[in-house]
C-alpha positions as CSV (number, residue, x, y, z in Angstrom):
1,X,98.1,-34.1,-17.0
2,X,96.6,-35.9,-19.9
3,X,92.7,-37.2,-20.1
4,X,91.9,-40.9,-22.5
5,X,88.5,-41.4,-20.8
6,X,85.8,-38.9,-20.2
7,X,82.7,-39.6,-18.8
8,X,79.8,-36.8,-18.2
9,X,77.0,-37.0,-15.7
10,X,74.0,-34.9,-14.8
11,X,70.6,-33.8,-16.3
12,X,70.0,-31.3,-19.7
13,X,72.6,-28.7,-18.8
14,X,75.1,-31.9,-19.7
15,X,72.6,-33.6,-21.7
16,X,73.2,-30.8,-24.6
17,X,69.2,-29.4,-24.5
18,X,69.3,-26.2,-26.1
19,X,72.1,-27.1,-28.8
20,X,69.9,-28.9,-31.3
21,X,71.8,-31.5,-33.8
22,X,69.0,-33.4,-35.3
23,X,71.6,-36.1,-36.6
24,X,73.5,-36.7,-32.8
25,X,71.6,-39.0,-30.2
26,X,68.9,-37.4,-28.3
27,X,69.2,-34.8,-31.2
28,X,71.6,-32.6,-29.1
29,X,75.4,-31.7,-29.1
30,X,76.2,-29.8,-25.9
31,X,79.1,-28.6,-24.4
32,X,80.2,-31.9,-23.2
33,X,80.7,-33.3,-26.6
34,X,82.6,-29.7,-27.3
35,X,85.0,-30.1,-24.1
36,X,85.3,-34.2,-25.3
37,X,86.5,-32.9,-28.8
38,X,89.0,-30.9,-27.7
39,X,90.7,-33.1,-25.4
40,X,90.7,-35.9,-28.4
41,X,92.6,-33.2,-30.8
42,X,95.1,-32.3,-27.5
43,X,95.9,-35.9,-26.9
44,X,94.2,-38.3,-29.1
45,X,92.6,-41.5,-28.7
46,X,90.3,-40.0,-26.2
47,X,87.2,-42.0,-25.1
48,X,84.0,-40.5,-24.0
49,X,80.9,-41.0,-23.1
50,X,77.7,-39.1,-21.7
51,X,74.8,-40.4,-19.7
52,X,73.1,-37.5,-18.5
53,X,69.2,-37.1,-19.1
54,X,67.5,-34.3,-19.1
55,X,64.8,-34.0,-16.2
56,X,66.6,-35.9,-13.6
57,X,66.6,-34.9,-10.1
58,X,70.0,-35.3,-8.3
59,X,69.6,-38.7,-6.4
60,X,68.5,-40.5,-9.6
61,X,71.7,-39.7,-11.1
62,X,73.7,-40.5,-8.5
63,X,72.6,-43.4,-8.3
64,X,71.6,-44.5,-12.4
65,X,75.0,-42.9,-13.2
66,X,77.8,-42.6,-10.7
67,X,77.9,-46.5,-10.8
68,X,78.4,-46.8,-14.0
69,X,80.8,-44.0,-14.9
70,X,83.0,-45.8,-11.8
71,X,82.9,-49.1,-13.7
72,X,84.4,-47.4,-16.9
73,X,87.2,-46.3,-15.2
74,X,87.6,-42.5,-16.4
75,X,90.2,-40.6,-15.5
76,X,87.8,-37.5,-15.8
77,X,84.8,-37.3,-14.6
78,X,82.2,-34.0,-14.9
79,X,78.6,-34.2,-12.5
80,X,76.2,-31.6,-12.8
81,X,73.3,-32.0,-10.9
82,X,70.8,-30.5,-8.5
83,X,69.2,-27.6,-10.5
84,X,66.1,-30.1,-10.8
85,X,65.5,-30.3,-7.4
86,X,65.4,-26.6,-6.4
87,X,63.1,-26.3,-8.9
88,X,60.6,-28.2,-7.2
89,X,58.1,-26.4,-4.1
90,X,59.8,-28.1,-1.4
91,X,63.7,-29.0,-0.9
92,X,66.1,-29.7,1.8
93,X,69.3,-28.2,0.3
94,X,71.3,-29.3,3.2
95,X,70.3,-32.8,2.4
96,X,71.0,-32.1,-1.0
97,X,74.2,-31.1,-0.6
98,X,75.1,-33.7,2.0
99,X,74.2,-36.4,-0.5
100,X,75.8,-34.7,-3.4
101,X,78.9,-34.4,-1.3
102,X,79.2,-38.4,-0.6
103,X,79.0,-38.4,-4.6
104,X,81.8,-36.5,-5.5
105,X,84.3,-38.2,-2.9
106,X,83.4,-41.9,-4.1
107,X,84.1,-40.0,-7.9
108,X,87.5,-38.6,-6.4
109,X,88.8,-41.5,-4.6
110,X,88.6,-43.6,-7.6
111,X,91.4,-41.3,-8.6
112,X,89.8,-39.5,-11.8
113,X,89.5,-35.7,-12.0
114,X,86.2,-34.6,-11.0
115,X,84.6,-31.5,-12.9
116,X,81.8,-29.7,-10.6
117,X,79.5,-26.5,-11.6
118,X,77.8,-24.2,-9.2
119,X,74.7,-23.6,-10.7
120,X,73.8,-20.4,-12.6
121,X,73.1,-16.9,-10.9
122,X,69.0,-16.6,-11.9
123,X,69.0,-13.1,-11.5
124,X,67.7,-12.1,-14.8
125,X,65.8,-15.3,-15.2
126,X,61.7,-15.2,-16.0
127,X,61.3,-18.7,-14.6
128,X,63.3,-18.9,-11.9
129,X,64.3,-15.7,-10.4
130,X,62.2,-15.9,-7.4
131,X,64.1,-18.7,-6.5
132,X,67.5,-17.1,-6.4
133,X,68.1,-17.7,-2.3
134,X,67.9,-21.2,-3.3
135,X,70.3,-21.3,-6.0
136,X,72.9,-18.9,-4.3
137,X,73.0,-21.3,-1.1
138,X,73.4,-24.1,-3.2
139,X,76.5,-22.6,-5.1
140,X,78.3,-21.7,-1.7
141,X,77.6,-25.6,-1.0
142,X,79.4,-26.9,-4.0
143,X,82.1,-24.6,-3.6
144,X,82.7,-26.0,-0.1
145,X,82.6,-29.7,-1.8
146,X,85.1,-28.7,-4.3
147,X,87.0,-27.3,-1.9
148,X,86.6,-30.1,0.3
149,X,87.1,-32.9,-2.0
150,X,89.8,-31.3,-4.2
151,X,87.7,-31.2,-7.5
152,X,87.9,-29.0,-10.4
153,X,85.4,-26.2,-9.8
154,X,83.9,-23.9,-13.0
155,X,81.8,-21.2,-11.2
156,X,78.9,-20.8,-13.3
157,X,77.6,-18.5,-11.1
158,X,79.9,-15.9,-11.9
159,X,80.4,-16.3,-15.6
160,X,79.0,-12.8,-16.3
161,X,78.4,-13.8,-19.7
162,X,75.2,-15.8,-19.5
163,X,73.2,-12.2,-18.2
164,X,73.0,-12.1,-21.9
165,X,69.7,-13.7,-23.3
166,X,71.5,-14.9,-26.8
167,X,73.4,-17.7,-24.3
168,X,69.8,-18.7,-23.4
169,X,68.1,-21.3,-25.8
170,X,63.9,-20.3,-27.0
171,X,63.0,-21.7,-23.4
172,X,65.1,-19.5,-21.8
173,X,65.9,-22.6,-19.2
174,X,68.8,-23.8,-21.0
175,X,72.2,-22.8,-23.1
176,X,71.8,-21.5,-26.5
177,X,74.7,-23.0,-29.0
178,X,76.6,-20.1,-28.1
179,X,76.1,-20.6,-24.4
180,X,77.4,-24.7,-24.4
181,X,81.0,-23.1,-26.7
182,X,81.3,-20.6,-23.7
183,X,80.3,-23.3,-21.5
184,X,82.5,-25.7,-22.9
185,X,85.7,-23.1,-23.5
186,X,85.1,-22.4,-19.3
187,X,85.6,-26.0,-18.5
188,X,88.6,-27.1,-20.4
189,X,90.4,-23.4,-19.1
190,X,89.4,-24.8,-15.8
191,X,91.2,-28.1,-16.7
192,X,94.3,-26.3,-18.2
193,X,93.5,-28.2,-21.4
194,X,94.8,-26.5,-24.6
195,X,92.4,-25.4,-26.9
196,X,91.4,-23.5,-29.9
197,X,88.3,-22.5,-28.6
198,X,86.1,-19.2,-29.4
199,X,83.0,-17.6,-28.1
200,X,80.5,-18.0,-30.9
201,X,79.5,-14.9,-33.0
202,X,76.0,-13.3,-31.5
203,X,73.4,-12.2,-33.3
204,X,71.8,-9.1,-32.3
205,X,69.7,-8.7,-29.3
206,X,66.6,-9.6,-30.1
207,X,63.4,-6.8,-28.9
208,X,61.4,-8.9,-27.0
209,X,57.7,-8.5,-27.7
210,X,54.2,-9.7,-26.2
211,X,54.1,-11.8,-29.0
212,X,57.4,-13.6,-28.0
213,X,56.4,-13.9,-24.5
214,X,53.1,-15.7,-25.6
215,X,54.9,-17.9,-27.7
216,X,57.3,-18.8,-25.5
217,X,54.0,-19.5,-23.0
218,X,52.8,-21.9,-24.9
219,X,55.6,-23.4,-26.1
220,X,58.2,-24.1,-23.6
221,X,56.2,-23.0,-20.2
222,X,52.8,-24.3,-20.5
223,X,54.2,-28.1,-21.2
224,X,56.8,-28.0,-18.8
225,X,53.9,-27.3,-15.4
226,X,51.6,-29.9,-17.3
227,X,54.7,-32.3,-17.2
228,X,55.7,-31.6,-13.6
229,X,51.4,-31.5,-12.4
230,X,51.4,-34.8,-14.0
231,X,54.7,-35.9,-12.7
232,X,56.4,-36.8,-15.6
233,X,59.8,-35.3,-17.4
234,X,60.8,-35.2,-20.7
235,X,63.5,-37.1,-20.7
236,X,61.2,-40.4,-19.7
237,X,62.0,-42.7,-22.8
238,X,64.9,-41.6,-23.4
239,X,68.8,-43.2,-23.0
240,X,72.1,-41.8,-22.5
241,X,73.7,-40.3,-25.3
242,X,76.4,-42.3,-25.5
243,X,76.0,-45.2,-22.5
244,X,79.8,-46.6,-23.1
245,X,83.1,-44.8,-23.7
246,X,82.9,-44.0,-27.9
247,X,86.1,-43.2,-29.4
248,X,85.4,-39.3,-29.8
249,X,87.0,-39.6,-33.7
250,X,83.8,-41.8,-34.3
251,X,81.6,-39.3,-33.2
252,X,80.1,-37.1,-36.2
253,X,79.3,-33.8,-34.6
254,X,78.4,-31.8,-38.3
């Protein structure tokens, strides 16, 4: 199987936060742009674009971006999407899921290949952790719709390598540089896509300090409850990446 039009939908995780690139759009690369790379040097002329947006809960981009992507025709679609919503105090994951499941089979019937991630295990997580019940019923949900709806399934979850904290970006929230290559490497292995993909060369594992911990404090955690008391996200004013298929060739990644 060959792929000509990619199309990638979600929130940050597919956005590209944590892979800075101050000359792309949004100032991010991402594994998405990795994965659309590699499919343009195994079969040329590839198309792609990316509307995810960093902060968006999982009915918003179902219903801002599945439209869309379906009107571009793809023949490969990737969704990721959900992780906003556990996040919050309250959620019906069996809602969720229900909803997320009528997604991915108007994706599938349109006949493109539909990429789905489980979300990541938050075991070693600062942020999150206490939230781990959440996030492990939700993975056993998207299994079932991959399973269900004959998608191609990359199972975050158990992608051991991310209990390192060099895959984690300075929030530790999202993928480092080195986390979106492994990230990107998982998905087109998943696709049987050839590739020349490697894991990125680590630095070495950083001693964390108080100091670090305060900084990161103040830096990442302190404005992300202010945005969520105030009911704002950070992704607000901005716009998809690339909103129509770009011919990956024209896409300067440096």
């Amino acid at each position: 199987m060959t792929f000509t039009r990619y199309v990638a939908l979600g929130d940050s995780f597919t956005e590209g936060v944590g892979d800075d690139a101050p000359q792309l759009p949004n100032g991010v690369r991402g594994w998405a742009d990795r994965v659309a790379e590699a499919l343009d040097d195994a079969y040329g002329g590839v198309e792609y674009a990316n509307l995810a947006i960093r902060g968006l809960k999982l009915r918003p981009i179902v219903v801002r971006q599945v439209p869309s992507a379906l009107a571009m025709k793809p023949d490969l679609v990737s969704i990721h999407a959900g992780g906003n919503d556990i996040l919050r105090p309250r959620v019906d994951l069996d809602d969720l899921l229900t909803y997320y499941d009528d997604a991915v089979a108007r994706l599938t019937e349109s006949g493109a290949t539909v990429v789905l991630f489980t979300p990541h295990d938050p075991a070693e997580a600062p942020l999150i952790r206490r939230l781990r019940g959440r996030f492990a019923i939700f993975a056993e949900g998207i299994r079932e719709i991959a399973d269900r709806r004959g998608a191609v399934l990359v199972d975050y979850w158990r992608i051991r390598d991310y209990d390192d904290p060099r895959m984690w970006a300075f929030d530790r929230l999202h993928m480092s540089p080195a986390g979106h290559q492994r990230m990107a490497i998982a998905v087109l292995d998943a696709l049987g896509v050839p590739h020349d993909l490697a894991p990125l060369e680590l630095p070495d594992v950083p001693a964390r300090s108080r100091r670090d911990d305060l900084r990161w404090t103040r830096g990442f955690l302190a404005p992300w409850l202010g945005r969520r008391l105030r009911g704002v996200s950070s992704g607000d004013t901005l716009a998809p990446r690339y909103g129509e298929p770009t011919a990956v060739e024209t896409i300067t990644t440096g």
